[in-house]
N, C-alpha and C positions, 0 to 999 in steps of 0.2 A: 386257895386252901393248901397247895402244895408243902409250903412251908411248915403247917401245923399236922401234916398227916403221919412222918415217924412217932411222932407224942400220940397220938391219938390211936396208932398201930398197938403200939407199947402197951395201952392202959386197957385192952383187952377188943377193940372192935377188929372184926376178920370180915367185913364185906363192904366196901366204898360203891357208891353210884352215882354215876356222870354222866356225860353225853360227847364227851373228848378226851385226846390223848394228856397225859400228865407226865410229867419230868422224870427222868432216872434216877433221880432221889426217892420218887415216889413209887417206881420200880423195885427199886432196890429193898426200900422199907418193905414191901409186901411180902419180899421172898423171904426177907430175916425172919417175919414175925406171921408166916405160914396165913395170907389173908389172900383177899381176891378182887381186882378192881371193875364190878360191870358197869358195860355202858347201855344206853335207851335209846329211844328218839329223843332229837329236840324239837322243839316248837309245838310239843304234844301235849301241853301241860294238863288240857280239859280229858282228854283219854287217859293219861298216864294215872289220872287223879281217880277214873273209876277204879281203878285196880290197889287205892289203900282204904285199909277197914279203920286204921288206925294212926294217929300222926303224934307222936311226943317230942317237943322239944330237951335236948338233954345237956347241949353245951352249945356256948356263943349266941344268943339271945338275942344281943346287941345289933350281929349281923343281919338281919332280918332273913331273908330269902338265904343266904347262905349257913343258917344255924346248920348246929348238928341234928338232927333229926330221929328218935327210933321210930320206923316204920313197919306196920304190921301189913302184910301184902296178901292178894290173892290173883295169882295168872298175870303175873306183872312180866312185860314182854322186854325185858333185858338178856343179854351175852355177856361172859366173862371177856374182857379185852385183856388183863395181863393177869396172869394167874401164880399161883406161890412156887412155882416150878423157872417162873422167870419168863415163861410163853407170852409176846406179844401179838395180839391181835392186828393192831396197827402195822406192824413191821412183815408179817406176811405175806408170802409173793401171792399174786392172784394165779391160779390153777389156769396153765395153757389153755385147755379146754373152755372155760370162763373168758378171757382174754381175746379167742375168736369166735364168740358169741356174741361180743358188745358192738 
């Protein structure tokens, strides 16, 4: 979806949700156009799925599992990974303290 995500920035969506890191084009888009990209678990699909009240497909149809989706949520357990400031979550050192704990 990388590819389709500055058009889809543009046309008014400000919150993308994944489960991995995305390309610096996709980066980049987010911070032009003031959005936010959070990630989830993956392999959660039967949990993740308690936590929507609501599911519309809006654009890409075609794609099945990858359409565009509006989701109505409630206590949906997602993190911001790259935020409209340019902040990646990915890119993050881990905290010393974390580091001699593991």
């Amino acid at each position: 979806m990388d590819p389709f995500t500055p058009a889809i920035l543009q046309v008014g969506v400000r919150v993308l949700l994944g489960k991995g890191e995305r390309t610096a084009m996709v980066k980049e888009a987010l911070v032009r156009y003031g959005a936010v990209y959070m990630v989830t678990y993956g392999g959660a699909g039967a949990l993740l799925a308690k936590a929507v009240r609501r599911a519309e497909v809006i654009a890409y149809p075609e794609l099945g599992a990858e359409a565009m989706l509006r989701l109505e949520i409630t206590e949906f357990p997602a993190i911001v990974a790259y935020d409209m400031y340019g902040g990646d979550l990915f890119a993050e050192e881990i905290p010393k303290y974390a580091q001699e704990s593991a």
